[in-house]
Structures are given as structure tokens and as C-alpha cells.
Backbone as CSV, one residue per row, in Angstrom:
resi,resn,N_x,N_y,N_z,CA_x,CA_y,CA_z,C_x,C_y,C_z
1,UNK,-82.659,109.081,98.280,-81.731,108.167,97.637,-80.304,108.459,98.106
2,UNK,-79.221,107.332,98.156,-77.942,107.126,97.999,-77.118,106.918,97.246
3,UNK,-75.758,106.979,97.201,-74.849,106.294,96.573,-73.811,106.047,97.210
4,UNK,-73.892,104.878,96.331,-72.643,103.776,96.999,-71.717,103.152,95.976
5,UNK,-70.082,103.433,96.137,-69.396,102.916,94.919,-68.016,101.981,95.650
6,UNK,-68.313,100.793,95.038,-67.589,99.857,95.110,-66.394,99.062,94.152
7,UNK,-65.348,99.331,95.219,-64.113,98.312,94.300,-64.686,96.745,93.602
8,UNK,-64.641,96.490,92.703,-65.033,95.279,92.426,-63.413,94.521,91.426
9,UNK,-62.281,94.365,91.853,-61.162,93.374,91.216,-61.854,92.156,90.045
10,UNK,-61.168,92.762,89.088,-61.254,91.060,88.066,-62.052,91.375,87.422
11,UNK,-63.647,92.358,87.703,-64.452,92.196,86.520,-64.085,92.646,85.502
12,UNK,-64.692,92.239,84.096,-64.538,92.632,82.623,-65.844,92.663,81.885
13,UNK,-66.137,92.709,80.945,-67.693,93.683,80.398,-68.332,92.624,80.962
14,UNK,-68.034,90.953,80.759,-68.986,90.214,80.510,-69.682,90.193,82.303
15,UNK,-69.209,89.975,83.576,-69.277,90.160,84.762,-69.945,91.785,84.920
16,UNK,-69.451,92.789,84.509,-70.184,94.227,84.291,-71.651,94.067,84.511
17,UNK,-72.001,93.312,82.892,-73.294,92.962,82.524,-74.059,92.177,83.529
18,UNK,-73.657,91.104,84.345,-74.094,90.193,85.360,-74.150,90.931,86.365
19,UNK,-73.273,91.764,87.125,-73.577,92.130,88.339,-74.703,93.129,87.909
20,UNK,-74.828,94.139,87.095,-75.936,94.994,87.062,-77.258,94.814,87.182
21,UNK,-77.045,93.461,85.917,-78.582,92.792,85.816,-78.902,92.405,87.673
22,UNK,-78.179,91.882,87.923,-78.448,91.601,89.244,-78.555,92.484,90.377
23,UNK,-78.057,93.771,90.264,-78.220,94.732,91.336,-79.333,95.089,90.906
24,UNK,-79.837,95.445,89.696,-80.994,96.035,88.993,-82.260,95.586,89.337
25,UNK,-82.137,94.347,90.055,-83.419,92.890,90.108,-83.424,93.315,91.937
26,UNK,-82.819,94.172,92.964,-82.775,94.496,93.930,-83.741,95.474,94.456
27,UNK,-84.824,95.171,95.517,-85.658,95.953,95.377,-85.075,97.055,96.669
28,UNK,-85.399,98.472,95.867,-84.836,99.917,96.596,-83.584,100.332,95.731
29,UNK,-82.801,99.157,94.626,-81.843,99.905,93.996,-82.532,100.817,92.591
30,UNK,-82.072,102.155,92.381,-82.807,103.013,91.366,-81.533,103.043,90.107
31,UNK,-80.516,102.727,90.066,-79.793,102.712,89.169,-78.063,101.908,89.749
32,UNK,-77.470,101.423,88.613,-76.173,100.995,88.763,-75.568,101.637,88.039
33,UNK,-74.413,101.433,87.872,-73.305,101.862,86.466,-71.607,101.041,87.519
34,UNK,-71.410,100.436,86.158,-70.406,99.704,86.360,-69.106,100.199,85.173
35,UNK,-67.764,100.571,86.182,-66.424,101.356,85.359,-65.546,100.204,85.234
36,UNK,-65.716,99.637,84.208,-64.820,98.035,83.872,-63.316,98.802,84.089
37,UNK,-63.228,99.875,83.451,-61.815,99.955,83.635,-61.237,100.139,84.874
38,UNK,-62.151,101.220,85.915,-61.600,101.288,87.093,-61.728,99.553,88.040
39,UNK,-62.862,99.130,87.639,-62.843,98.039,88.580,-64.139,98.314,89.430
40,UNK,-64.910,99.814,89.059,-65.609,100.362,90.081,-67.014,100.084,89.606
41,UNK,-68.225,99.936,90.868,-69.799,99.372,90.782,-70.152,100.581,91.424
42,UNK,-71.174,101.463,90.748,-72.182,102.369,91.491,-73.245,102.102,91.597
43,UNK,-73.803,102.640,92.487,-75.061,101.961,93.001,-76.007,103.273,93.510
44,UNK,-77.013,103.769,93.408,-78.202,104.609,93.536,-79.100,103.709,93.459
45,UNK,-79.744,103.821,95.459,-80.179,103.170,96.093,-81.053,103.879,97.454
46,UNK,-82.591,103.183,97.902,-83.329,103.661,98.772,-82.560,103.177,100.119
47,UNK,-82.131,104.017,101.303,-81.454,103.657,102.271,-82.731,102.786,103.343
48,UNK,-83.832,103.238,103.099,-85.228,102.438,103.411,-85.203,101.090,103.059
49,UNK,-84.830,100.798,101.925,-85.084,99.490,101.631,-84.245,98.211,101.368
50,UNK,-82.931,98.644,101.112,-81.762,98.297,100.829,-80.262,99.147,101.893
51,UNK,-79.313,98.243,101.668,-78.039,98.535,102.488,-77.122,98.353,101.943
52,UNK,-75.549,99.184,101.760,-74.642,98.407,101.379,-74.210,97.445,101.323
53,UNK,-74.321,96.700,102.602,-73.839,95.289,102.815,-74.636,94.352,102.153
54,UNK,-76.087,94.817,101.866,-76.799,93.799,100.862,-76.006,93.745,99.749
55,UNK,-76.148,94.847,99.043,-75.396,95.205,97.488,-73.968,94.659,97.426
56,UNK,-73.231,94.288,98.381,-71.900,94.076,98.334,-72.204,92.453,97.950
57,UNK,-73.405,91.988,99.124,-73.511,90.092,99.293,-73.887,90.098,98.045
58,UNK,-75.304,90.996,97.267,-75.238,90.941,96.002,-74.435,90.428,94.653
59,UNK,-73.222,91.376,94.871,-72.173,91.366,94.155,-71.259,89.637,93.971
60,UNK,-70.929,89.275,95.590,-70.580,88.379,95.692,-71.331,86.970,95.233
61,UNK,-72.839,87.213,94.784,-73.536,86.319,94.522,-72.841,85.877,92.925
62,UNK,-72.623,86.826,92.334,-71.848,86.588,91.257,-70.529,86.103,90.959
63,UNK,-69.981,86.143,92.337,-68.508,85.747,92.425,-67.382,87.020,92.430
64,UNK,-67.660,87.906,92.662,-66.622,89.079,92.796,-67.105,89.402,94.379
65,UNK,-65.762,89.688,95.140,-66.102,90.534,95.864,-65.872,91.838,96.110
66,UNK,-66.693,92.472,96.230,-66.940,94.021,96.835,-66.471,94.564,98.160
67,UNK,-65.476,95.985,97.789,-65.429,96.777,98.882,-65.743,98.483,99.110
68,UNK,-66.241,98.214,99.672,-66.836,100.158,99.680,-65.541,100.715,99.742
69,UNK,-66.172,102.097,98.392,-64.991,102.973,98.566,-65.244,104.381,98.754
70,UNK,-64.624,104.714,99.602,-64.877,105.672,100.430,-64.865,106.819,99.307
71,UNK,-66.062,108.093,99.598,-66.678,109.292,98.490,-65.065,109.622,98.042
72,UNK,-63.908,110.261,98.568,-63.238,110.824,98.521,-61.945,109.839,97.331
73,UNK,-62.239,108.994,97.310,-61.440,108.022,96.019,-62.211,107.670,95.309
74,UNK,-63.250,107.901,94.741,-63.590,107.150,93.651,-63.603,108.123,92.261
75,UNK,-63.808,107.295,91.080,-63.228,107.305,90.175,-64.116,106.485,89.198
76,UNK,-64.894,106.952,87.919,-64.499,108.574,88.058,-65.793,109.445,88.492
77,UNK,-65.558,110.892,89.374,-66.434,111.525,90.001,-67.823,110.372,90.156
């Protein structure tokens, strides 16, 4: 497994709730968690079966877009 944590601008609980359900419905993702306050989407994920760039188009399926953020900024740990 991986992780992958993404800037996501604009979301608020109710978008939180939508993108998860929807990363959650992704086959190879093993968990999300979404930081409304930072803005930030985590993602624990099979690198076999899934890719960032899926999880990002993911994201955007909802109408936010996603940018990877690099291990060394994110927030929190």
C-alpha cells in the first residue's frame, strides 16, 4: 500500500462526505480521510491497481480539483 495526500481548495464537510464516498467506491483504494480544515484528501491505496492521477480525476468527478502534495508539506502528519 500507498499514500497519497492532496490539496483539495473550497471543500467543506458536505463535498468531504462526496469525495470519500467516491474514492471509497475505487477499486485498490483501502482508506481515505478528508482535513476540511486544511483543504487536505488522503488516500491509502494499492499502487497495483490504482494511481494518483486516477484519484485526482476521481476527485474532479465531483467538481474540486486536486493537487498532489508533496510528503514533506502536508498537514496534518
Amino acid at each position: 500500500m500507498e499514500d497519497v495526500v492532496f490539496g483539495v481548495p473550497g471543500i467543506d464537510d458536505d463535498a468531504a462526505r462526496m469525495i470519500q464516498k467516491r474514492l471509497e467506491r475505487v477499486p485498490g483504494v483501502a482508506s481515505v480521510i478528508v482535513w476540511v480544515e486544511s483543504q487536505q484528501v488522503g488516500v491509502r491505496y494499492d499502487p497495483a491497481l490504482v494511481d494518483p492521477r486516477a484519484l485526482a480525476e476521481e476527485i474532479l468527478q465531483v467538481g474540486f480539483m486536486a493537487e498532489r502534495i508533496p510528503f514533506k508539506q502536508r498537514w496534518p502528519g
